[in-house]
C-alpha positions in Angstrom: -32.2 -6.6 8.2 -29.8 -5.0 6.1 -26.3 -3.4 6.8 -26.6 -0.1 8.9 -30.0 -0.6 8.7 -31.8 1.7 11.4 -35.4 0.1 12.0 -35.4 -2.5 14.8 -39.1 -4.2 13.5 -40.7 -5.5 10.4 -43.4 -2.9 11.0 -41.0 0.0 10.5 -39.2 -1.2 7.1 -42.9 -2.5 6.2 -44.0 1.7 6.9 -40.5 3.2 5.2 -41.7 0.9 2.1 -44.9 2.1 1.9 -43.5 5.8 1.6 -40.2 5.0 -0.3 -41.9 2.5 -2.7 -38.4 -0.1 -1.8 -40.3 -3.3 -1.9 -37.8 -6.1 -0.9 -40.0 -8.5 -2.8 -40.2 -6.5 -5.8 -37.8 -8.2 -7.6 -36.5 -11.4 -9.3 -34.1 -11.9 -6.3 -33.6 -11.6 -2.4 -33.4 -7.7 -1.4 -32.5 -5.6 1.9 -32.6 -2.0 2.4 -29.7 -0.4 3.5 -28.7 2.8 4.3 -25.5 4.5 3.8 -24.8 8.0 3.9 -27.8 10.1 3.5 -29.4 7.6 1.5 -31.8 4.1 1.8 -31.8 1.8 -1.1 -32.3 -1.5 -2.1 -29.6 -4.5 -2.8 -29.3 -7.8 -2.7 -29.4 -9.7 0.2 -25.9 -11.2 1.1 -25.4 -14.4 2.2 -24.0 -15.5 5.6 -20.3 -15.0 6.3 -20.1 -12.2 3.9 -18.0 -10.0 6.3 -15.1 -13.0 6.0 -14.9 -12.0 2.2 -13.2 -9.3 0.3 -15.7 -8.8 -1.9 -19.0 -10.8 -2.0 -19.4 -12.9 -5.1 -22.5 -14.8 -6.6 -25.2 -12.3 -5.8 -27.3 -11.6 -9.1 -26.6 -7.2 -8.7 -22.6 -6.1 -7.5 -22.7 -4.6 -4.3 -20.2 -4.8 -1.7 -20.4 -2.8 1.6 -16.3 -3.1 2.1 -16.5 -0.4 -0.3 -18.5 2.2 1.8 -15.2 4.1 1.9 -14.9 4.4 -1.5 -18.2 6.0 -2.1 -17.9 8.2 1.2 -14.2 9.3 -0.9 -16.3 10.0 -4.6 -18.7 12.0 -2.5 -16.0 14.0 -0.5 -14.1 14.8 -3.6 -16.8 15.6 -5.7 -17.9 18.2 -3.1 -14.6 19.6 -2.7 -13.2 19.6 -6.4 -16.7 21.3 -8.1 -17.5 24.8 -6.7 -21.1 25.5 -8.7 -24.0 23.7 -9.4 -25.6 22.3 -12.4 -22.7 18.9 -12.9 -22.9 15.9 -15.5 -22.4 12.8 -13.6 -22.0 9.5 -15.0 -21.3 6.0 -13.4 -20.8 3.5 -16.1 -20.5 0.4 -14.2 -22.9 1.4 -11.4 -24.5 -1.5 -9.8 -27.2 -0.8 -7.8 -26.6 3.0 -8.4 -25.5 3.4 -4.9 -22.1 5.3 -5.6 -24.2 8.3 -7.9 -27.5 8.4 -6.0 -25.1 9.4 -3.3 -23.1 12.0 -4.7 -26.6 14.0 -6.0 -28.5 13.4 -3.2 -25.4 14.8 -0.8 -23.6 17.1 -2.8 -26.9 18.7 -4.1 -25.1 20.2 -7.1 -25.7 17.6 -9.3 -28.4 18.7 -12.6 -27.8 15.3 -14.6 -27.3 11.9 -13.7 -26.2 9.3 -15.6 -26.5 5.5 -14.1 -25.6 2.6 -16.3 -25.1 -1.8 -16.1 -25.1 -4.3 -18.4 -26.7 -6.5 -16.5 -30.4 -6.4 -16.7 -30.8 -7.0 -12.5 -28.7 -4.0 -11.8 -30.8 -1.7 -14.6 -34.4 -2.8 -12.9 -32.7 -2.3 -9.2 -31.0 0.7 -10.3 -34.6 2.3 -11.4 -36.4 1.4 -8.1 -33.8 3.1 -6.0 -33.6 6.4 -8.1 -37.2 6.9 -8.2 -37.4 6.2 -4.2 -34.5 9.1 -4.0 -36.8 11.3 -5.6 -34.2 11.7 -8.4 -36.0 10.6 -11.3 -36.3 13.8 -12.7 -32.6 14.2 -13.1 -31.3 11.1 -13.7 -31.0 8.6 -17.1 -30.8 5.0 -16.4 -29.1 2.6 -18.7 -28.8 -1.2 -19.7 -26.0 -0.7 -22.0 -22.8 -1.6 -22.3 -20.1 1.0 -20.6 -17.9 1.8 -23.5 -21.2 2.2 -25.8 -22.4 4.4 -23.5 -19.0 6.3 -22.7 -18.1 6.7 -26.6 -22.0 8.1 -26.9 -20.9 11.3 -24.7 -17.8 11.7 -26.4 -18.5 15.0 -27.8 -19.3 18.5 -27.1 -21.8 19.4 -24.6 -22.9 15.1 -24.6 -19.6 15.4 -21.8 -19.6 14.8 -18.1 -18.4 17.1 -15.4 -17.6 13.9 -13.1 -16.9 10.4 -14.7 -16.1 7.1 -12.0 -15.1 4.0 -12.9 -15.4 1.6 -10.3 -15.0 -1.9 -11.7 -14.8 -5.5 -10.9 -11.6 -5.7 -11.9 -9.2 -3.7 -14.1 -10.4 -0.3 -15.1 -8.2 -0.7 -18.1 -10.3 -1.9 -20.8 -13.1 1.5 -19.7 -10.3 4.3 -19.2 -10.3 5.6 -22.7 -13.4 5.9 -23.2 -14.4 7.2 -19.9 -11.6 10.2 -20.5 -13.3 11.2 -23.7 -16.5 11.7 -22.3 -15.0 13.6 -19.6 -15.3 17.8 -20.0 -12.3 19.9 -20.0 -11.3 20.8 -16.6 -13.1 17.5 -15.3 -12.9 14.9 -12.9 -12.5 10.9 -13.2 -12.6 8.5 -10.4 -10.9 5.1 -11.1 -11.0 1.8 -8.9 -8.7 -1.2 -9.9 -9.0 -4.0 -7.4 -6.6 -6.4 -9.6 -4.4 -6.0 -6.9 -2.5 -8.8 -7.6 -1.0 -7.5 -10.9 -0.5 -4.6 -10.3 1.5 -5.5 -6.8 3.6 -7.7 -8.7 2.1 -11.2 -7.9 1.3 -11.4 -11.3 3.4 -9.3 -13.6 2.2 -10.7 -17.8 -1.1 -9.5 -16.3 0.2 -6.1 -15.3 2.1 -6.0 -18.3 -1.0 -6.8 -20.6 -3.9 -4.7 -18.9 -1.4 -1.9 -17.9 1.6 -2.3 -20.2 3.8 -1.9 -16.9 6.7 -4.2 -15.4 5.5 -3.9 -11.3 7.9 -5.8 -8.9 6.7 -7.3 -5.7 8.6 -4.7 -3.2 8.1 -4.3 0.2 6.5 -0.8 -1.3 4.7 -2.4 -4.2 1.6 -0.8 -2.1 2.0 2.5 -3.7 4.5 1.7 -6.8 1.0 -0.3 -7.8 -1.0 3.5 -7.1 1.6 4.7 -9.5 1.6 2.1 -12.1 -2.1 2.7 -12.3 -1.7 7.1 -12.2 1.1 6.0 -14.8 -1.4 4.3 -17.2 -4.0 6.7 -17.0 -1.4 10.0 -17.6 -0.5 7.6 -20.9 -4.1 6.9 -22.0 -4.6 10.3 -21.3 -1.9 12.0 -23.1 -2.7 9.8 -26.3 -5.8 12.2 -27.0 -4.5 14.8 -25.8 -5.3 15.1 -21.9 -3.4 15.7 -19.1 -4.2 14.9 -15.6 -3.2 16.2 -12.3 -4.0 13.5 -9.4 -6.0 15.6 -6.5 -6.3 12.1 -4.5 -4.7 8.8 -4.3 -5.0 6.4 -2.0 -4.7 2.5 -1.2 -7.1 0.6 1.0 -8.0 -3.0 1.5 -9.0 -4.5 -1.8 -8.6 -1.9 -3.8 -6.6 0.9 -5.6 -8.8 4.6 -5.8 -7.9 7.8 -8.0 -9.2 11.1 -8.6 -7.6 12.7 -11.3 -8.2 16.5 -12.8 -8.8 16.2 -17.0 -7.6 19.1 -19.1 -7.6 19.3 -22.8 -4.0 20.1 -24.8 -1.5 18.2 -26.0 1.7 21.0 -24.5 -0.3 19.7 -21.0 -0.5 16.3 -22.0 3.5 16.9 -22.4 3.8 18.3 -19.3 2.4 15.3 -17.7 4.2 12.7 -19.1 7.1 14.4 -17.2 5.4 13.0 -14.4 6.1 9.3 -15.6 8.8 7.3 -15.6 10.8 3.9 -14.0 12.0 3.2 -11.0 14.9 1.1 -10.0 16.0 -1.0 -7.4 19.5 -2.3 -6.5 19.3 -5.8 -4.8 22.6 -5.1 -3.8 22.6 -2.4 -1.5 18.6 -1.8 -0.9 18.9 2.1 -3.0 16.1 2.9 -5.0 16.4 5.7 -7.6 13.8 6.6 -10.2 14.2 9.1 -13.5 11.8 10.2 -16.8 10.6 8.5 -19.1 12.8 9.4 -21.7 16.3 8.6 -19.8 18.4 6.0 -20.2 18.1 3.1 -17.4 21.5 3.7 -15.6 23.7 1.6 -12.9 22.8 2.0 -9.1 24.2 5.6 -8.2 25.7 3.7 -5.0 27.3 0.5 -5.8 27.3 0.7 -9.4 25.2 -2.9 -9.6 22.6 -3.5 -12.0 19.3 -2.8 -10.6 15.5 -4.0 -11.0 13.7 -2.0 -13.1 10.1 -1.4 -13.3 7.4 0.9 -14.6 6.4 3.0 -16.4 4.8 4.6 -13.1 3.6 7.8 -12.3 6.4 9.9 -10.0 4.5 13.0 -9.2 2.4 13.7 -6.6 -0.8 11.5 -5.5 -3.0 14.1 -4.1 -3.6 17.8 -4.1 -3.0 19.1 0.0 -5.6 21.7 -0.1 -8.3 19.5 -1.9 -7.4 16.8 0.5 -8.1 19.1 3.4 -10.8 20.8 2.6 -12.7 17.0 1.8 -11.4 16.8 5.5 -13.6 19.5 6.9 -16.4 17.7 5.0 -15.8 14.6 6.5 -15.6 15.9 9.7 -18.9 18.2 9.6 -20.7 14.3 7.6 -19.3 12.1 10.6 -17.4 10.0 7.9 -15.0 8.8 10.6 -12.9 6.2 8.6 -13.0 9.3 5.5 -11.8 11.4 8.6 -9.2 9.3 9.3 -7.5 8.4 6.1 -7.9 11.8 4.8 -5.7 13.3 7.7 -3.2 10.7 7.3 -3.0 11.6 3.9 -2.5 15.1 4.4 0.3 14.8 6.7 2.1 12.3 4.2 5.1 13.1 1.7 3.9 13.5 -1.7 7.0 14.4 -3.2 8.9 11.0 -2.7 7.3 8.1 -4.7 8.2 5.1 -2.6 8.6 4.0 1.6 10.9 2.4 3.4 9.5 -0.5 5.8 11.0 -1.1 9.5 10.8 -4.6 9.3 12.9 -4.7 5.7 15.6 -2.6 7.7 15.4 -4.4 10.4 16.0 -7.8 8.3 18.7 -6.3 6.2 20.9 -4.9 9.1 19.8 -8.0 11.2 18.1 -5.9 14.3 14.9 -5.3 15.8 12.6 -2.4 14.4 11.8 1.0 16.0 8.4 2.1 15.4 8.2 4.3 12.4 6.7 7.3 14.1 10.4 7.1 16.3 12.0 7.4 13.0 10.0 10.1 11.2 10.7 12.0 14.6 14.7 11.3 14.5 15.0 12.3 10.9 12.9 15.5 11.3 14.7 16.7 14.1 18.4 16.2 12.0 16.7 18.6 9.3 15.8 15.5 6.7 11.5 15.7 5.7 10.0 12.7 6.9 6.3 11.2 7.4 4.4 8.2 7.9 2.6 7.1 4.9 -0.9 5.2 4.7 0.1 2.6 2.2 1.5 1.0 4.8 1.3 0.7 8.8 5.2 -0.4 8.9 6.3 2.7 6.5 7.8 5.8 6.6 8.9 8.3 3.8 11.9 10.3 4.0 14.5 12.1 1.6 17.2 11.4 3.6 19.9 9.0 2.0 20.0 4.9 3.0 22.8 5.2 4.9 21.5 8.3 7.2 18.1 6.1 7.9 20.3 3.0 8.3 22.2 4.8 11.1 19.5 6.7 12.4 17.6 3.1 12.5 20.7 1.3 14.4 20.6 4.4 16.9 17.4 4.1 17.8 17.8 0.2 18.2 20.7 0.6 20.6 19.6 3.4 22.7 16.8 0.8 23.7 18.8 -2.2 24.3 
């Protein structure tokens, strides 16, 4: 029985097959039907002790049910960003064609549908569950290679309303392509799950796919979110795009984007103001960050050379009233993990592109750690903006200077000892 799947006998999937036409031994490999969202499709059946596993590997169609919240998000924004019917939407890299099926079948203002995979497992899978959607009529399904098919929409009315990239890996070598077949006034989704790059584990790697130095902080959570936003305002600004994030957001195995496309190169100038370097003193723990196009200067504090790294984005990750109004959705679809990160999201600092950590503080002043609700509430109520972020459960955001946040943090250690 597949994940989430609703029918407690073989006689009930045996009777939704009959009407669906989702035959889990129509095809050249095991099948289940699952249902997600509003809709029931087929995928392959995953082996035992796939829950252990960040992403399941070895099955002959990509499909991975950790990333439920990442197709809950595509549907959420592409509800709240669009306000008309009649969109374009095309999935390049779409698997078993979960992701897009979703987003038409729940959004209902989707006219065209564009499904794509290279591999010929995913193209025969990808049919079957669009025709049992009842979507046939509206959608085009593809065995091509992404970038063919992106550069093939390139032009004119051939562009998409709503392009998402959700890769195995880095979205890197698909971004280009998937902005130019993106409409004016648009929407792209991007996924990178090369986490380990883009964190700093591995920085030639980040360097190579991102042309980025990261550095393995104890905020490399959302300097990675950044390095990525930082790459695609680049890519986008070399043909003459801008974007303008409307959600960001960091969760398990992977890195998720929405960004706003417009067309014209003064905006794809005003963008770039958005990206820059950040710097790190090992010294005395400050981080700073300035624009691209300033000189890398001393730490403002101790005058020691710092760490730098970037180009990152330094602008903000989301757009608040986008991000709440894809809250009411998720409250009125019972998307309860949506819900939860979404309003954690919209309570967050946008303005201030890195966190502070309790148990760094706690390390470098050699005490125990508050939790960082106590400090968000300490530093609000001595007039300094402060909020917890959901990049990381030990983290808190603040504009308040070090040496307030060091004090504040010793205060609140003493007052309980």
């Amino acid at each position: 029985m597949g994940i989430g799947c609703p029918w407690s006998s073989q006689k009930g999937l045996r009777a939704y097959w009959e009407v669906s036409g989702l035959d889990e031994n129509a095809l050249e490999f095991p099948t289940r039907v699952y249902e997600e969202g509003k809709v029931k499709f087929l995928a392959p059946a995953l082996k035992e002790g796939w829950e252990k596993a960040v992403s399941p590997s070895g099955m002959p169609v990509f499909f991975n049910p950790h990333s439920k919240l990442s197709r809950d998000m595509a549907v959420l924004m592409v509800g709240a960003y669009f306000d008309r019917k009649g969109i374009r939407v095309c999935e390049p890299l779409a698997g078993c064609g979960v992701r897009g099926i979703r987003i038409a079948v729940e959004t209902g203002i989707v006219s065209k549908l564009v499904l794509n995979d290279i591999n010929r497992f995913a193209y025969s899978l990808m049919k079957k569950n669009v025709e049992a959607a009842g979507l046939a009529e509206i959608t085009e399904v593809y065995n091509l290679d992404a970038n063919a098919l992106l550069a093939t929409h390139s032009t004119g009315k051939l562009r998409f309303d709503y392009v998402d990239v959700d890769p195995a890996g880095s979205p890197a070598p698909f971004l280009e392509n998937a902005i130019r077949s993106c409409q004016s006034g648009g929407l792209l989704g991007v996924t990178a799950t090369d986490l380990a790059p883009l964190c700093g584990t591995n920085p030639l790697s980040c360097i190579r796919k991102y042309d980025a130095v990261p550095y393995a902080s104890p905020y490399s959570k959302e300097t990675a979110a950044r390095i990525l936003l930082g790459f695609v305002a680049r890519t986008a600004a070399r043909i003459g795009m801008s974007i303008s994030p409307i959600l960001t957001f960091y969760r398990r195995h992977y890195i998720r984007t929405f960004v706003r496309l417009n067309y014209g190169k003064t905006l794809a100038k005003e963008s770039l103001k958005n990206v820059g370097w950040m710097y790190e003193c090992k010294s005395c723990g400050s981080v700073q960050w300035s624009s691209y196009v300033e000189p890398i200067k001393l730490c403002e504090v101790c005058s020691s050379v710092p760490r730098v790294f970037g180009p990152l984005w330094l602008g903000e990750l989301a757009s608040k009233d986008l991000v709440l109004k894809a809250l009411g959705m998720a409250y009125e679809a019972d998307m309860k993990e949506a819900y939860s990160l979404l309003r954690k999201i919209s309570e967050e600092i946008q303005t201030i592109p890195f966190y502070y950590r309790v148990d760094e503080i706690g390390k470098r002043l050699k005490s125990r750690a508050p939790k960082p609700a106590s400090i968000v509430d300490e530093l609000r109520s001595i007039g300094f903006n402060a909020s917890l972020t959901h990049f990381d459960g030990q983290g808190f955001k603040t504009d308040a200077p070090r040496e307030v946040v060091e004090r504040v943090f010793s205060e609140l250690t003493s007052s309980k000892t």
